[in-house]
Backbone of each chain as ProteinMPNN parsed JSONL, in Angstrom:
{"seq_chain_A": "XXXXXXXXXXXXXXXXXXXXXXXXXXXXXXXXXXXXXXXXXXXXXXXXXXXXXXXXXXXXXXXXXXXXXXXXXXXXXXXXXXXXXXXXXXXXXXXXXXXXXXX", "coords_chain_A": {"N_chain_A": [[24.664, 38.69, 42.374], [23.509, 35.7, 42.851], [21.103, 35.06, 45.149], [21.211, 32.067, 47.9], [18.817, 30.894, 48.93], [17.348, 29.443, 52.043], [15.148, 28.001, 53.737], [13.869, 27.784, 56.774], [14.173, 25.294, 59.81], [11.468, 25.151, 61.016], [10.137, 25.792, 58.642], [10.352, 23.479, 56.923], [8.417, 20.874, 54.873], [7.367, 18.278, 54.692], [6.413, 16.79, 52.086], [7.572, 18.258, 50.302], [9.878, 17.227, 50.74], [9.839, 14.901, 50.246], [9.374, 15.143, 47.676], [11.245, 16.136, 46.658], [13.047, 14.384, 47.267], [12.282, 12.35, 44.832], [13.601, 11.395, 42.728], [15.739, 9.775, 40.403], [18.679, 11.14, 40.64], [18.984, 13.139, 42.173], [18.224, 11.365, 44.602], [20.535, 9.745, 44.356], [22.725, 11.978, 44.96], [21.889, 12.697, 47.193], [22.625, 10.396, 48.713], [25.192, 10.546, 48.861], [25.737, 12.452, 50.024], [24.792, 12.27, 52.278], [26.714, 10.628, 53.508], [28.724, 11.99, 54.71], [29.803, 13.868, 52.901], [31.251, 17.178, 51.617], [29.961, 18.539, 48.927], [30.165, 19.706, 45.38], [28.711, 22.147, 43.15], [29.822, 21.896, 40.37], [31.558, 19.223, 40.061], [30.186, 17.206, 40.951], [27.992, 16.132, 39.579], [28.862, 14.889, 37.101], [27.72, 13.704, 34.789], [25.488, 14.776, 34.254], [23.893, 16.76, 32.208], [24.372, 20.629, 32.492], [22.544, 22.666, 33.437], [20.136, 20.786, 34.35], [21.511, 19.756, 36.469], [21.805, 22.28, 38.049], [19.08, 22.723, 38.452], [18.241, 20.435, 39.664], [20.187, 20.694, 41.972], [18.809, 22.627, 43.216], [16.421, 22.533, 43.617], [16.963, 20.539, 46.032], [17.634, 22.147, 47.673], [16.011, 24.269, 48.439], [14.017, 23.173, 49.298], [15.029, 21.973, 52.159], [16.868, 19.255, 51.984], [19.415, 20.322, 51.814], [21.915, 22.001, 52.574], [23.435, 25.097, 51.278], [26.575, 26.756, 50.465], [28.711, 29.685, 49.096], [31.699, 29.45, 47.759], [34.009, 31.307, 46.862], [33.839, 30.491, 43.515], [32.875, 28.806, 43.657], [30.454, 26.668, 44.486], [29.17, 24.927, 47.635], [27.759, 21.696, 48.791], [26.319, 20.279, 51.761], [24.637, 18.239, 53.427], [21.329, 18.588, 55.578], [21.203, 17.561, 57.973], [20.817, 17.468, 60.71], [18.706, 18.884, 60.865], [16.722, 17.509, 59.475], [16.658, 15.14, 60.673], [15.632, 15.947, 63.042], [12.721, 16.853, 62.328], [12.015, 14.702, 61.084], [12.249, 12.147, 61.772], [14.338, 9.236, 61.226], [14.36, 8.779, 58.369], [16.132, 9.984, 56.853], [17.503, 7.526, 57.464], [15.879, 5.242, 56.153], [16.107, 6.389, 53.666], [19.048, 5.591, 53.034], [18.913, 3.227, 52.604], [17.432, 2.126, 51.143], [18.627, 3.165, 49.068], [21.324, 2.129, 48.907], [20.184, -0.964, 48.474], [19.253, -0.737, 46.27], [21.354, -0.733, 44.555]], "CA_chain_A": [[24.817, 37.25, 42.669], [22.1, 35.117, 43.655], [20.895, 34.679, 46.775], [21.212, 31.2, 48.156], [17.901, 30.781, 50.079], [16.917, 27.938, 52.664], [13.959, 27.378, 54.361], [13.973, 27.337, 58.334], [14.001, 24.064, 59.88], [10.263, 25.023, 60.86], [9.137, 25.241, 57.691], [10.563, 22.325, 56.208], [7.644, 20.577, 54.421], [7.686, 17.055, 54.361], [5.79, 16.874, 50.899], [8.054, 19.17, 49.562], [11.314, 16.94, 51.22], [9.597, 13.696, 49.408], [9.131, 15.472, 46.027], [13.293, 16.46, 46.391], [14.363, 12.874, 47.12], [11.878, 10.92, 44.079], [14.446, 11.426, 41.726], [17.348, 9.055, 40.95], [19.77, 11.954, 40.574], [18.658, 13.559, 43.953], [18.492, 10.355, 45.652], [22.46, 9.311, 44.48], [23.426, 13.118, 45.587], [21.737, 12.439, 49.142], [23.612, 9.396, 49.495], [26.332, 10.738, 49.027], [26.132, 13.486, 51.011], [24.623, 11.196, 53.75], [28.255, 9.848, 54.188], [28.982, 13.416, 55.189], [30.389, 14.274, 52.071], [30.411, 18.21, 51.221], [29.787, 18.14, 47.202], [30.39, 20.825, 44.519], [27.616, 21.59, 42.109], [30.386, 21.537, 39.433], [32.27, 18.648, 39.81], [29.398, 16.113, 41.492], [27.126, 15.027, 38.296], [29.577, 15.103, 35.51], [26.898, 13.198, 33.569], [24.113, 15.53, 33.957], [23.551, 18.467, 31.631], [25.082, 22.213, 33.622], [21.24, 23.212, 33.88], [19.322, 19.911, 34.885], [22.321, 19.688, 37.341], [21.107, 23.339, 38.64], [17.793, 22.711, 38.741], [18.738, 19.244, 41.132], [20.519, 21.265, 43.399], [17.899, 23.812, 43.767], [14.921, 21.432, 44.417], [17.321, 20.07, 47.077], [17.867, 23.561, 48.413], [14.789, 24.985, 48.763], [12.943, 21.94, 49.96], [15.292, 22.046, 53.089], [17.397, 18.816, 52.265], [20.661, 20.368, 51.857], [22.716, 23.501, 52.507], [24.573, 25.285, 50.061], [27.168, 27.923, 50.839], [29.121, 30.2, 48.665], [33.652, 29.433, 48.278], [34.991, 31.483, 45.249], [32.983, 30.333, 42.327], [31.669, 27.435, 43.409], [29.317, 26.276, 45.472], [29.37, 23.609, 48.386], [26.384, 21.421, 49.727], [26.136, 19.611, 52.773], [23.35, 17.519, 54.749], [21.038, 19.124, 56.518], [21.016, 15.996, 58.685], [19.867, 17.692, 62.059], [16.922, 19.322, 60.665], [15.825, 16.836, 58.83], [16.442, 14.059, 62.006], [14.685, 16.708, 63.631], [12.004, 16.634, 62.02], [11.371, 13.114, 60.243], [13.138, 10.724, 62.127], [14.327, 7.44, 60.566], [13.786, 9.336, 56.88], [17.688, 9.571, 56.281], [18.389, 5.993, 56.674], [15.37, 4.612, 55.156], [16.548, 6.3, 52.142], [20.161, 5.159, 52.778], [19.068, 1.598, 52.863], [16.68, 2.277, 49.881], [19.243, 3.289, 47.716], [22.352, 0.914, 48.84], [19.967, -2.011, 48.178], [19.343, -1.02, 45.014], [22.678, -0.643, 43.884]], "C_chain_A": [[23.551, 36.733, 43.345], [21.819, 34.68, 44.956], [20.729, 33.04, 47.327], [20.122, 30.81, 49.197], [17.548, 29.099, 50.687], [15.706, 28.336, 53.835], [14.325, 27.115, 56.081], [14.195, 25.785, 58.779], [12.083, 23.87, 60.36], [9.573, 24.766, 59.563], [9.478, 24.334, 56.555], [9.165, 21.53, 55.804], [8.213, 19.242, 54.236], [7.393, 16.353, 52.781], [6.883, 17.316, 50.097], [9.438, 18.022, 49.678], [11.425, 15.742, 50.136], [9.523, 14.115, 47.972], [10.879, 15.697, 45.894], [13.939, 15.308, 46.211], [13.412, 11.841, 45.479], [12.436, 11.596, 42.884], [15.665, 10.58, 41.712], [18.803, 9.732, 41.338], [19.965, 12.393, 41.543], [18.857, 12.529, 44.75], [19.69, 9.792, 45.872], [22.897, 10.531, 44.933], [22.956, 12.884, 47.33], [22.171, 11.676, 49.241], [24.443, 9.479, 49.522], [26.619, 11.776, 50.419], [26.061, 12.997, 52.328], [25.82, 10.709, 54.768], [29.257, 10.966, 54.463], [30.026, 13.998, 54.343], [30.056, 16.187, 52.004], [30.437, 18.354, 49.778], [29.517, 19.842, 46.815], [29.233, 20.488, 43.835], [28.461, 21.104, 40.967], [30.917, 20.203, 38.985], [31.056, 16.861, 40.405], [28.836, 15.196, 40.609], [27.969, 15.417, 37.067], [28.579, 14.344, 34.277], [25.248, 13.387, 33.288], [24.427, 17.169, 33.057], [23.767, 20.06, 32.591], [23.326, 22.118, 34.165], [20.414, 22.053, 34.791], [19.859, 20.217, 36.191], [21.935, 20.956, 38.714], [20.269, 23.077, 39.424], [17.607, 21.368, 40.3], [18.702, 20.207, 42.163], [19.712, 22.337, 44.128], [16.884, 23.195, 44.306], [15.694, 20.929, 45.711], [17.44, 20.899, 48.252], [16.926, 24.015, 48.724], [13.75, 23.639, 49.359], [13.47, 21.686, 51.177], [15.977, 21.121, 53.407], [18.696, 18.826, 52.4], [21.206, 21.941, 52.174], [23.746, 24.007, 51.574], [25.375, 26.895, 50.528], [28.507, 28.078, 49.364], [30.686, 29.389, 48.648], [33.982, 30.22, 46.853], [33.839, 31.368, 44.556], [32.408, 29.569, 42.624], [30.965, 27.682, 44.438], [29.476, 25.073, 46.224], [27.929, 22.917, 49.102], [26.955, 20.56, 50.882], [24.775, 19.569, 53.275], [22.808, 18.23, 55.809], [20.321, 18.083, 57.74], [20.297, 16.46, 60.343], [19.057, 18.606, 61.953], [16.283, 18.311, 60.208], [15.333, 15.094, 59.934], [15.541, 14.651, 62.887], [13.044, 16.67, 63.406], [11.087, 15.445, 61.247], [12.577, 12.175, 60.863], [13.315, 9.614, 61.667], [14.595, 7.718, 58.812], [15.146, 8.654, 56.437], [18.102, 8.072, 56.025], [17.644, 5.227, 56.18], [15.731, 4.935, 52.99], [17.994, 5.556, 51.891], [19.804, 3.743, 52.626], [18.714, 1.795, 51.886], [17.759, 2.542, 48.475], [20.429, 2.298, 47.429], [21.416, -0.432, 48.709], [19.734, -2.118, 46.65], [20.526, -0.837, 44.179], [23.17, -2.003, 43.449]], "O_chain_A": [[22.815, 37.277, 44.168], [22.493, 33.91, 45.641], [19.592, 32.743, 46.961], [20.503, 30.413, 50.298], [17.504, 28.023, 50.09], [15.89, 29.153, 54.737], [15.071, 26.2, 56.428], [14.421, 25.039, 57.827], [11.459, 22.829, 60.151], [8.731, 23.898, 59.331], [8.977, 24.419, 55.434], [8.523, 21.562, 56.853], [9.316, 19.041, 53.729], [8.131, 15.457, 52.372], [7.113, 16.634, 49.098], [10.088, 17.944, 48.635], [12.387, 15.485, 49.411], [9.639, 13.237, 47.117], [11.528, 15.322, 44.917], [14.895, 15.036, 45.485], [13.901, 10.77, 45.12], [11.744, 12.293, 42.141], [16.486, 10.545, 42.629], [19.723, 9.248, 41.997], [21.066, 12.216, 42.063], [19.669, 12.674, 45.664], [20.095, 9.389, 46.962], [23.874, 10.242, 45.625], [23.651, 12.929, 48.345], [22.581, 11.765, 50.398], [25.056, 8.63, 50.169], [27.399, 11.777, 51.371], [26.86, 13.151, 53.253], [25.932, 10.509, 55.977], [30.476, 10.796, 54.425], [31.011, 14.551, 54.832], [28.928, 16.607, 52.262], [31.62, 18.142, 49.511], [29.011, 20.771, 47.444], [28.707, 19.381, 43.722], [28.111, 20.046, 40.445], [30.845, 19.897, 37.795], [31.349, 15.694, 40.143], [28.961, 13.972, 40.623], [27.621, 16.222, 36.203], [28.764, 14.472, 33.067], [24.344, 12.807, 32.687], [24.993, 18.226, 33.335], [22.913, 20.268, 33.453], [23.003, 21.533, 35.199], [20.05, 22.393, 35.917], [19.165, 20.773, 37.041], [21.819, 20.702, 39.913], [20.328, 23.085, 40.654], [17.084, 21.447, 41.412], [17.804, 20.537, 42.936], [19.879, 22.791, 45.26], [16.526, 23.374, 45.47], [14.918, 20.891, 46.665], [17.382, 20.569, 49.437], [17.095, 24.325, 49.904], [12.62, 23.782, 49.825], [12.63, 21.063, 51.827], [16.41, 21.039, 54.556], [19.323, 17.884, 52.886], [20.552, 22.919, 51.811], [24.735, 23.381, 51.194], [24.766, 27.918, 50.844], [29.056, 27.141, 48.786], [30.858, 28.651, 49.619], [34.188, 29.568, 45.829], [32.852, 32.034, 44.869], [31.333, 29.348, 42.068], [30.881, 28.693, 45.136], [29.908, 24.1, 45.605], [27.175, 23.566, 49.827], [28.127, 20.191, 50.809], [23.993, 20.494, 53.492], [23.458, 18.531, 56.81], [19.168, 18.008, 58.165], [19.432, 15.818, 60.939], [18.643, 19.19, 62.955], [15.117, 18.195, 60.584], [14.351, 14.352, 59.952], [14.707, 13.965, 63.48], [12.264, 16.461, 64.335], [9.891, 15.383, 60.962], [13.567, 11.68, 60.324], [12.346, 8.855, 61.674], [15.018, 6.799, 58.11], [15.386, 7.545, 55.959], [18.67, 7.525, 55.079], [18.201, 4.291, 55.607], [15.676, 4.347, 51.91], [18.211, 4.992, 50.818], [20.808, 3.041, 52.497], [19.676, 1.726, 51.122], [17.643, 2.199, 47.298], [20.66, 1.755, 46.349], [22.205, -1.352, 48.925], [19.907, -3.105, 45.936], [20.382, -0.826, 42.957], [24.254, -2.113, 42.875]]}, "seq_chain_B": "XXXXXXXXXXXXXXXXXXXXXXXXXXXXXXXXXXXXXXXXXXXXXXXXXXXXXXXXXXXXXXXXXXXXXXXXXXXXXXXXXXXXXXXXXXXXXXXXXXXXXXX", "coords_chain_B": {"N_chain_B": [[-14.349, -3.237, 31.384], [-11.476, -0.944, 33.279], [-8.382, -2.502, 33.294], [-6.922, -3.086, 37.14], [-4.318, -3.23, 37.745], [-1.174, -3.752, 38.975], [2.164, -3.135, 40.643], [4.56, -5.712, 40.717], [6.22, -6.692, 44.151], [8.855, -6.904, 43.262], [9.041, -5.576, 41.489], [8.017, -2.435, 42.948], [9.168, 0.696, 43.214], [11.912, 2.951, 44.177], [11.818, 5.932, 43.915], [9.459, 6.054, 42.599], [7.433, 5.378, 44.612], [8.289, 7.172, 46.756], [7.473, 9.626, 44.956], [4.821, 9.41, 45.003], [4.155, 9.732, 47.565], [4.396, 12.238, 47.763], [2.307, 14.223, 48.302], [0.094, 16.089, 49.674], [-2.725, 15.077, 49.893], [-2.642, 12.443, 48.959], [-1.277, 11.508, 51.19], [-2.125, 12.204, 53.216], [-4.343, 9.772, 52.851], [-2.379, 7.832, 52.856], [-1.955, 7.609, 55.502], [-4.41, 7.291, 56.445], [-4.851, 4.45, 55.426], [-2.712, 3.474, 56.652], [-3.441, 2.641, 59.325], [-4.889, 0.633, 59.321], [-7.476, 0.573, 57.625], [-9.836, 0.198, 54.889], [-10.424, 1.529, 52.059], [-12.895, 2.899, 50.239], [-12.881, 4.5, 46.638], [-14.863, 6.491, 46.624], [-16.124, 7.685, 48.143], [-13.799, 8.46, 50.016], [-12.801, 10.534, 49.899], [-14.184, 13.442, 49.96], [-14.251, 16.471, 49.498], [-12.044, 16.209, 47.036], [-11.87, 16.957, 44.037], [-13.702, 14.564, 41.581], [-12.56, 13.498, 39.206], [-9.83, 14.486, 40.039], [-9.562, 13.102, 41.933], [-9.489, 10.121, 41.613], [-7.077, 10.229, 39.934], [-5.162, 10.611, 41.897], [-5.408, 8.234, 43.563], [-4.861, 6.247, 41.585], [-2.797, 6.915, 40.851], [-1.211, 6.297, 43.446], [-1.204, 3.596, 43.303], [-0.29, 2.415, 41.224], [2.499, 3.325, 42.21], [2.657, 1.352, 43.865], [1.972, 1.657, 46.652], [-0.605, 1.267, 47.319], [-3.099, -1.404, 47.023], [-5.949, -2.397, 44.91], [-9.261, -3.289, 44.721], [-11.916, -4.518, 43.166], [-15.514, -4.557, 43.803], [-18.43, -5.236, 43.444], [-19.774, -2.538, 41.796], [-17.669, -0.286, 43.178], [-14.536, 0.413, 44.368], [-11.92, -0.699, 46.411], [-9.363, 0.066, 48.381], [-6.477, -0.989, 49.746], [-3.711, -0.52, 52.389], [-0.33, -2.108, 51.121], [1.465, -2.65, 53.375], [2.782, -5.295, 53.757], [4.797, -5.303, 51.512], [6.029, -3.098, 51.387], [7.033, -2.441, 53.548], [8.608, -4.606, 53.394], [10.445, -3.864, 51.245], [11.121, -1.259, 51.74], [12.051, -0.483, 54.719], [10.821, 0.689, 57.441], [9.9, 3.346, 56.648], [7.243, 3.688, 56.612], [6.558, 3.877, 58.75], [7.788, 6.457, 59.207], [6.241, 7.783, 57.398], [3.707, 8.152, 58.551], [4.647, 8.848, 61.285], [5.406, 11.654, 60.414], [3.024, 12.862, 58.94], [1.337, 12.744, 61.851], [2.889, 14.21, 63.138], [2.281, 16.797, 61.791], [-0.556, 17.186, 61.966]], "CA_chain_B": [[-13.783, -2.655, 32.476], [-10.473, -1.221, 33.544], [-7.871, -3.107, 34.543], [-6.115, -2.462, 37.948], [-2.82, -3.389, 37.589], [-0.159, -3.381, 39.894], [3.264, -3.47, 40.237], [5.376, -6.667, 41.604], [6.692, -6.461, 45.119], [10.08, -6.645, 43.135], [9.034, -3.939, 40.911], [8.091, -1.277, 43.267], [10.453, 1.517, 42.892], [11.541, 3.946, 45.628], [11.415, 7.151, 43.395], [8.276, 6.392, 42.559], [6.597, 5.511, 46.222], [8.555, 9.15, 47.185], [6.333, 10.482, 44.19], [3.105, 9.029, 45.211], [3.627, 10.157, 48.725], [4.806, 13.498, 47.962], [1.447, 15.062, 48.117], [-0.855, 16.508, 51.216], [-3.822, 14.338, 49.619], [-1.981, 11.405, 49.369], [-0.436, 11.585, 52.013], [-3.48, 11.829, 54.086], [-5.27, 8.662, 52.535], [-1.878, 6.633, 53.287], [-2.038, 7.408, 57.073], [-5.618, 6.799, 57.324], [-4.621, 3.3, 55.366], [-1.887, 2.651, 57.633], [-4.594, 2.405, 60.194], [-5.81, -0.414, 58.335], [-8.993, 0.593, 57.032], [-9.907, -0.216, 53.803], [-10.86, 2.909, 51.578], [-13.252, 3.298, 48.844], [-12.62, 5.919, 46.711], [-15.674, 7.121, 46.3], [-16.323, 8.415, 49.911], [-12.815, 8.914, 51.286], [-12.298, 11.887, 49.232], [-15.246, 14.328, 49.967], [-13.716, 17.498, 48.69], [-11.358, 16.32, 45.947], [-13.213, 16.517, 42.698], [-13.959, 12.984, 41.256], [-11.196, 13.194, 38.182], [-8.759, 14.546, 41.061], [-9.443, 11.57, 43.177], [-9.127, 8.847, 40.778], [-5.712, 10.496, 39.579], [-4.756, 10.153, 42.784], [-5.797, 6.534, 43.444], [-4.235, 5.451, 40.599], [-0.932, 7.143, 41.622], [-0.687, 5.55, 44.668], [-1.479, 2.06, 43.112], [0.632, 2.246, 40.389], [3.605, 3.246, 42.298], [2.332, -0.21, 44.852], [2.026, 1.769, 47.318], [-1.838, 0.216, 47.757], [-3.613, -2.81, 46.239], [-7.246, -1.677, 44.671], [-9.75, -4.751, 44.082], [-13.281, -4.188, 42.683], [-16.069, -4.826, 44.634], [-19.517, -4.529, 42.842], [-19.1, -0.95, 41.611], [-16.908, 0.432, 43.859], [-13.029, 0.209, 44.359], [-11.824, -0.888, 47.812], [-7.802, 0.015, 49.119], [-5.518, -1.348, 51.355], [-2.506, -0.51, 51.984], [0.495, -3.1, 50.693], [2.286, -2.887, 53.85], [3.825, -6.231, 53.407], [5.502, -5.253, 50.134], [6.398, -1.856, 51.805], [8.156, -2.839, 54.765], [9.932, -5.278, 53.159], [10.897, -3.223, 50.254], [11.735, 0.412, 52.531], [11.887, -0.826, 55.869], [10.868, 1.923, 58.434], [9.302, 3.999, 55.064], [5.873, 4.077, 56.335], [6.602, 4.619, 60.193], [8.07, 7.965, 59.111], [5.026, 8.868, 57.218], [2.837, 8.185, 60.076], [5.123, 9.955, 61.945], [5.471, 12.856, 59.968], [1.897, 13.331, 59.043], [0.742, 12.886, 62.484], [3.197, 15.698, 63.563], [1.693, 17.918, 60.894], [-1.948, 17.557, 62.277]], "C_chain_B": [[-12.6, -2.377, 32.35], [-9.51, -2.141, 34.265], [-7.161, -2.756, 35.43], [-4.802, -3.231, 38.146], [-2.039, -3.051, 38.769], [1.38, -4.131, 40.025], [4.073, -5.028, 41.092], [5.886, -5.823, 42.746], [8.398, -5.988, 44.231], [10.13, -5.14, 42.333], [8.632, -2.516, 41.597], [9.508, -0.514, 43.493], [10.622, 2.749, 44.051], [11.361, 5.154, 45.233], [9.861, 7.333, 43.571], [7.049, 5.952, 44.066], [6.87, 7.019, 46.379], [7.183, 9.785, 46.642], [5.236, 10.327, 44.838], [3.364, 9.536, 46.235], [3.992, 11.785, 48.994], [3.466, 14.594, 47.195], [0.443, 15.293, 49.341], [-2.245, 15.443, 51.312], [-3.528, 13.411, 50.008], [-1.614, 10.364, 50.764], [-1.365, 10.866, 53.253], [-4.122, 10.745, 54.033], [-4.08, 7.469, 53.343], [-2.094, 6.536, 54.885], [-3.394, 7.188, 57.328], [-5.778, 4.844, 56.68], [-3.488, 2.375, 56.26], [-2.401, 2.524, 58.585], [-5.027, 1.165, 60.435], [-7.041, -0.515, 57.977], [-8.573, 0.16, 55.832], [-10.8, 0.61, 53.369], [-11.409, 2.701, 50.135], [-12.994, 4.487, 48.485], [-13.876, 6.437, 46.013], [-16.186, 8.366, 47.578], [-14.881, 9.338, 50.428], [-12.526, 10.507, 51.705], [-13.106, 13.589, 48.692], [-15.014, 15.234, 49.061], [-12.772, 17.761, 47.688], [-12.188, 16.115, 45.066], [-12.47, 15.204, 41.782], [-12.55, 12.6, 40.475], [-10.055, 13.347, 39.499], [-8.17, 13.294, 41.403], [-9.026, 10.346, 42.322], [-7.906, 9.265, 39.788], [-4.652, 9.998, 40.756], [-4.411, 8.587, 43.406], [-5.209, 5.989, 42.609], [-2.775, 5.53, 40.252], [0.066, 6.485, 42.358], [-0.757, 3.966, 44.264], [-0.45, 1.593, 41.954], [2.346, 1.964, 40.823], [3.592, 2.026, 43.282], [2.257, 0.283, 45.983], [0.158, 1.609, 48.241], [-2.435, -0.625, 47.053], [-5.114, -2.227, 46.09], [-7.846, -3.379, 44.767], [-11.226, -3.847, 44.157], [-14.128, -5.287, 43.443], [-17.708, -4.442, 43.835], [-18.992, -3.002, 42.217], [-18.404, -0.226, 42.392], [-15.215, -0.232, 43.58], [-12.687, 0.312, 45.865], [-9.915, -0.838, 48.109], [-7.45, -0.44, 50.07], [-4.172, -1.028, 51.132], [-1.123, -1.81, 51.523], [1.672, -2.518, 51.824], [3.243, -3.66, 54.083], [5.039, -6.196, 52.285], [6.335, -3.858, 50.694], [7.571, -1.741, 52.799], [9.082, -3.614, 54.122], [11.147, -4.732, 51.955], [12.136, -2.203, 50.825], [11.422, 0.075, 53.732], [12.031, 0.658, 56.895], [10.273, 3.29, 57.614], [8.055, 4.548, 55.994], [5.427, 4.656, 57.958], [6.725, 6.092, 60.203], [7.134, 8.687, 58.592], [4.57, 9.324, 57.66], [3.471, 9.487, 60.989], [5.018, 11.661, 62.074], [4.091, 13.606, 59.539], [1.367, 13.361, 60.598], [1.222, 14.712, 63.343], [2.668, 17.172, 63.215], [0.515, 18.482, 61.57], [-2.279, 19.06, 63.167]], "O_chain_B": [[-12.016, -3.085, 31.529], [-9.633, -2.519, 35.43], [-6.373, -1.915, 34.997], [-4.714, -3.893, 39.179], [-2.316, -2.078, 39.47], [1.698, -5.263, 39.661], [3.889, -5.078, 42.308], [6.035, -4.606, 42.637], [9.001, -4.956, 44.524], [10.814, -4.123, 42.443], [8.855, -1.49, 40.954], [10.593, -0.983, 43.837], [9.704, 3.32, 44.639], [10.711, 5.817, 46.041], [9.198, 8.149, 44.213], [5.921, 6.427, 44.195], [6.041, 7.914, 46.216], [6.225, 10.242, 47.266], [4.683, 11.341, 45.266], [2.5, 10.413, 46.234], [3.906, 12.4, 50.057], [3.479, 15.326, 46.205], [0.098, 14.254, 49.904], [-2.746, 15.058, 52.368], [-3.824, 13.077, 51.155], [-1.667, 9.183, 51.107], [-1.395, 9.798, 53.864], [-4.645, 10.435, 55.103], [-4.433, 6.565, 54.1], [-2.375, 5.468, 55.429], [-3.663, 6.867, 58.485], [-6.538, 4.052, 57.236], [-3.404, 1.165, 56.471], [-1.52, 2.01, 59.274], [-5.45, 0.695, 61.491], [-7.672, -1.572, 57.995], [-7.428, -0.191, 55.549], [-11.89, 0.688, 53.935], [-10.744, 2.431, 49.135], [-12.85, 5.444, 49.246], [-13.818, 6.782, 44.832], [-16.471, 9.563, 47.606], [-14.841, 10.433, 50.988], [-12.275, 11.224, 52.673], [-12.893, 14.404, 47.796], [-15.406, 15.071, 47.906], [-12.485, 18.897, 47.311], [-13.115, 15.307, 45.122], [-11.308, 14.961, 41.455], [-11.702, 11.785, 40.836], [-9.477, 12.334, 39.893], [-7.094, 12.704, 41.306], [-8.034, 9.703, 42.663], [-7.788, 8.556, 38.789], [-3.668, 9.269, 40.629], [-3.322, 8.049, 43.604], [-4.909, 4.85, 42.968], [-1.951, 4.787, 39.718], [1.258, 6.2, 42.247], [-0.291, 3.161, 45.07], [0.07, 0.478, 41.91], [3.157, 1.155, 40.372], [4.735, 1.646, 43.537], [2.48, -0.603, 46.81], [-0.104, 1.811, 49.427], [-2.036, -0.395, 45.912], [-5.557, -1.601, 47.053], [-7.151, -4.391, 44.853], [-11.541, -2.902, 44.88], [-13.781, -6.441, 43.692], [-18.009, -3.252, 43.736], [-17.839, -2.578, 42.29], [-18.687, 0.945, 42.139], [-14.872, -1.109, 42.788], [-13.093, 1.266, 46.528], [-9.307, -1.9, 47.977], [-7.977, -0.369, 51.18], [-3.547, -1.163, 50.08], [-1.582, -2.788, 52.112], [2.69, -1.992, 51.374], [4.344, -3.287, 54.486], [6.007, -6.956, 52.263], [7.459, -3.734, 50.207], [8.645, -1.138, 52.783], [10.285, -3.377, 54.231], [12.32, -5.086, 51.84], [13.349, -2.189, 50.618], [10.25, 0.36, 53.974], [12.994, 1.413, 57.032], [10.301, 4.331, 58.271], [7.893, 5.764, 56.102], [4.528, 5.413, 58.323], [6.066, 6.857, 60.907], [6.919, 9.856, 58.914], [4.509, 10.553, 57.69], [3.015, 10.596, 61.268], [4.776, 12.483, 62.958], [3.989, 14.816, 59.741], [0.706, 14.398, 60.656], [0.607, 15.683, 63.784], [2.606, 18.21, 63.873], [0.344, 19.678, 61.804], [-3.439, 19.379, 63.431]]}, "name": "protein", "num_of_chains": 2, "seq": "XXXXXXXXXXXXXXXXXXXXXXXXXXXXXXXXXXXXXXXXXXXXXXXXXXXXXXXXXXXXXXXXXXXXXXXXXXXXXXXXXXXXXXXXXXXXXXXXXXXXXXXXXXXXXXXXXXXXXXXXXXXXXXXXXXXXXXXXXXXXXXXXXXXXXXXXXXXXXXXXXXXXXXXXXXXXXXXXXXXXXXXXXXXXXXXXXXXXXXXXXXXXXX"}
């Protein structure tokens, strides 16, 4: 089984955090999660392709914006909201505004 | 000549700002434009090679995240903080922020 790796909160990369969110697909999964949702990979983007869908959640994972833990078969993410307040203050809700205005 | 093009205030997009600022280069030029200098890119960019640099430059201008204008032979930046703030309010504080933490 694969190893679910994450990134310290030291070496969170801000570069790396901004390349995770400039996606529309990434940026509607962080707003969701924002609202302290915890989200399945399975059941979250029903209108993305299994693999793209993957590949999302992995750029989100390894770039240090989300956590993903094991249940059974699936998989669960949640906000890594006090590393990332930790380290980029203000980030989270400029994107939350950024994305509820464009809605 | 080329032309430099740029996008409407209404048309900047927040994916694509993310993109443009999700690079160490980048990154670097916006915080020394949030300064408010005004950056040729012929100089700014000592050690990026020339094609690099004007990939770059044309990244960041595209996605509006600076205004170019021609100047005799050169190309002169500023940043489009007015369009920025009002767009992603609190966007460019966190850069600052976050690059300065980096240093």
């Amino acid at each position: 089984m694969q190893t679910l790796s994450h990134p310290t909160r030291e070496q969170i990369r801000f570069e790396s955090v901004l390349d995770a969110l400039a996606h529309p697909v990434r940026l509607r999964v962080v707003r969701r999660l924002a609202d302290g949702e915890e989200l399945t990979c399975g059941t979250t983007l029903p209108d993305v392709p299994k693999s793209a869908a993957s590949h999302h959640w992995r750029i989100l994972r390894e770039s240090g914006v989300l956590h993903a833990r094991r249940e059974g078969r699936t998989i669960l993410h949640t906000l890594r909201r006090e590393d990332l307040d930790a380290r980029f203050p203000g980030l989270l809700e400029v994107v939350r505004n950024a994305v509820d205005a464009d809605v």
